[in-house]
C-alpha positions, 0 to 999 in steps of 0.5 A: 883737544878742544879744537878736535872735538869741535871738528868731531862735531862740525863732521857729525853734523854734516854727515848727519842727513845724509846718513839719516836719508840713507838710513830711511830712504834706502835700508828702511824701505828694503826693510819695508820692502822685505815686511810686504813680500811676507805679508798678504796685501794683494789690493789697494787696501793695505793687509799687513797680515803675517803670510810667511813665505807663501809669496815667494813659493808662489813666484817661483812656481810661476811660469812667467817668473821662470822665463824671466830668469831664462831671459836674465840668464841668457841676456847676462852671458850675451851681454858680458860677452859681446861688452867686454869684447868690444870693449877689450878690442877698442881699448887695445886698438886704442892703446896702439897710439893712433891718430885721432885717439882723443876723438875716438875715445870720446865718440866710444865713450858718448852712448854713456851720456844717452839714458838707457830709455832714450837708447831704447827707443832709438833702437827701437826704430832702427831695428823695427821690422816692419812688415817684411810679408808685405815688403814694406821694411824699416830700420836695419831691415831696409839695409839687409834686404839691400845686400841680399840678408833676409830681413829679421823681426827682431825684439817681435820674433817670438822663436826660442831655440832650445839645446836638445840633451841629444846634441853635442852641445847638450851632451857637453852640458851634461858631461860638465854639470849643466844640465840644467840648461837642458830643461824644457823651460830653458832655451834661447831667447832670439828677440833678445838679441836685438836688446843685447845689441842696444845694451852693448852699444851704450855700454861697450864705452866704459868698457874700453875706458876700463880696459884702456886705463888698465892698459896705460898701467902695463909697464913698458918695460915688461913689453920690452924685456918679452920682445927681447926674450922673443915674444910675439905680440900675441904672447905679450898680450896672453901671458903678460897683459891679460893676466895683469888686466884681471882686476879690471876685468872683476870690476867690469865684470860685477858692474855689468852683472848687476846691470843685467841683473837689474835691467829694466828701462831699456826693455820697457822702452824696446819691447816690453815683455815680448811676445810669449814673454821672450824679453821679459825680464824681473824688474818689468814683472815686478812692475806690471805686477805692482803698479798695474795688477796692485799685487803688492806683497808678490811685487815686493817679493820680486823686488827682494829676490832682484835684490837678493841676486844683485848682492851675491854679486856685489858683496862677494866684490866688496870683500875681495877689495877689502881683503885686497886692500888689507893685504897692501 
């Protein structure tokens, strides 16, 4: 008895500062963060006076504000998209036992090592336009225009394409309750292309990773005992392994989510916000917002809401595996 109290208190102790740091460092500045978004500091003198929720109204009255929730959006639909079907793609050629799979697995794999403001200079430069009016190129432009492609401008293309409600895609919008996307505030955003392409070539490796250990879990039994049903790989793969693969693609799913929910170094260190703010994003409002206008109660606010986003997706995970695990 006495030698489990004294493990009882070894463990408490131990434990202690690092949930003390926590307690303060992370819950009591969200605390903090949350007090200031309903207070009036607009300056560098701190006023901790009550505001209520006027800065919130304020926020999503603003122009910029609702670009930046355009741009989240559409980045977050491009950016799952184009990730995970690269990484499912690499992860089931990988699965196909080719020579040379531990080489392959580590160069997908190694664009995770790379911070994502170094992966945003890099592509900063290669997808630099240039001056293609006077026909001095740069980067990928100088290959496209080699082959015969128009040049782009990429991350400086200020053109947003919008869905017309008088299309076959905004009728179908419509018809199915998102006709929301027909608003005259949402389009689609070209320059942010050229982010989605950075995003995906760091990311798509712990895709594949994700996809490939989820692959290795599929019993060759289930694949042997199709093909003898007469399945043909693409049935095996339809109706047998992507069903099995659905946790995995949650997982992917809500790590990715609230990577682009929260994104910000890698459109600091391509574009910033863009011209007429067509890569803007929250996190870069919140700190221009903050650290260079010393509006301090709106940055606060901006920074709950970014919050308040990232916990819809995570918490709602974070139940699904508790009950999951329960179940088991």
């Amino acid at each position: 008895m006495r030698r489990l109290s004294r493990d009882r208190l070894l463990s408490f102790v131990i434990l202690a500062p690092a949930v003390i740091a926590v307690a303060i460092f992370v819950y009591g500045f969200i605390g903090w963060s949350g007090w200031v978004s309903l207070s009036n500091w607009d300056g560098l003198r701190p006023d901790m006076s009550w505001a209520g929720f006027i800065n919130y109204l304020k926020l999503f009255s603003n122009p910029r504000f609702q670009i930046d929730i355009r741009n989240t959006l559409v980045f977050t639909f491009m950016f799952l998209a184009s990730t995970m079907g690269v990484g499912l793609l690499l992860a089931i050629i990988l699965d196909q036992g080719i020579r040379g799979e531990n080489f392959f697995r580590s160069l997908f794999l190694f664009p995770m090592a790379v911070s994502f403001i170094v992966t945003g200079v890099v592509w900063r430069w290669l997808l630099a336009p240039g001056d293609p009016a006077a026909g001095r190129l740069t980067g990928v432009n100088v290959l496209l225009s080699a082959v015969g492609i128009s040049p782009g401008r990429w991350y400086t293309d200020p053109n947003v394409i919008y869905i017309l409600p008088t299309s076959a895609l905004g009728r179908i919008l419509d018809s199915i309750g998102l006709d929301f996307l027909l608003t005259p505030n949402f389009g689609f955003p070209v320059a942010l292309v050229s982010i989605v392409i950075a995003a995906t070539w760091q990311m798509s490796g712990f895709v594949m990773a994700m996809y490939l250990a989820g692959l290795r879990g599929v019993p060759d039994e289930l694949r042997e005992a199709a093909r003898v049903d007469g399945a043909s790989e693409l049935d095996i793969y339809r109706y047998i392994i992507f069903p099995m693969l659905r946790p995995v693609t949650l997982s992917v799913v809500i790590i990715l989510g609230h990577i682009s929910l929260k994104i910000f170094d890698l459109v600091a260190a391509m574009s910033k916000k863009g011209p007429g703010f067509v890569t803007d994003v929250p996190a870069y409002f919140m700190f221009e917002t903050t650290f260079q206008g010393d509006h301090y109660s709106q940055g606060a606010s901006i920074a709950i809401f970014m919050l308040l986003s990232v916990s819809l997706l995570i918490i709602p995970y974070l139940y699904y595996g508790r009950r999951t695990e329960a179940e088991v």
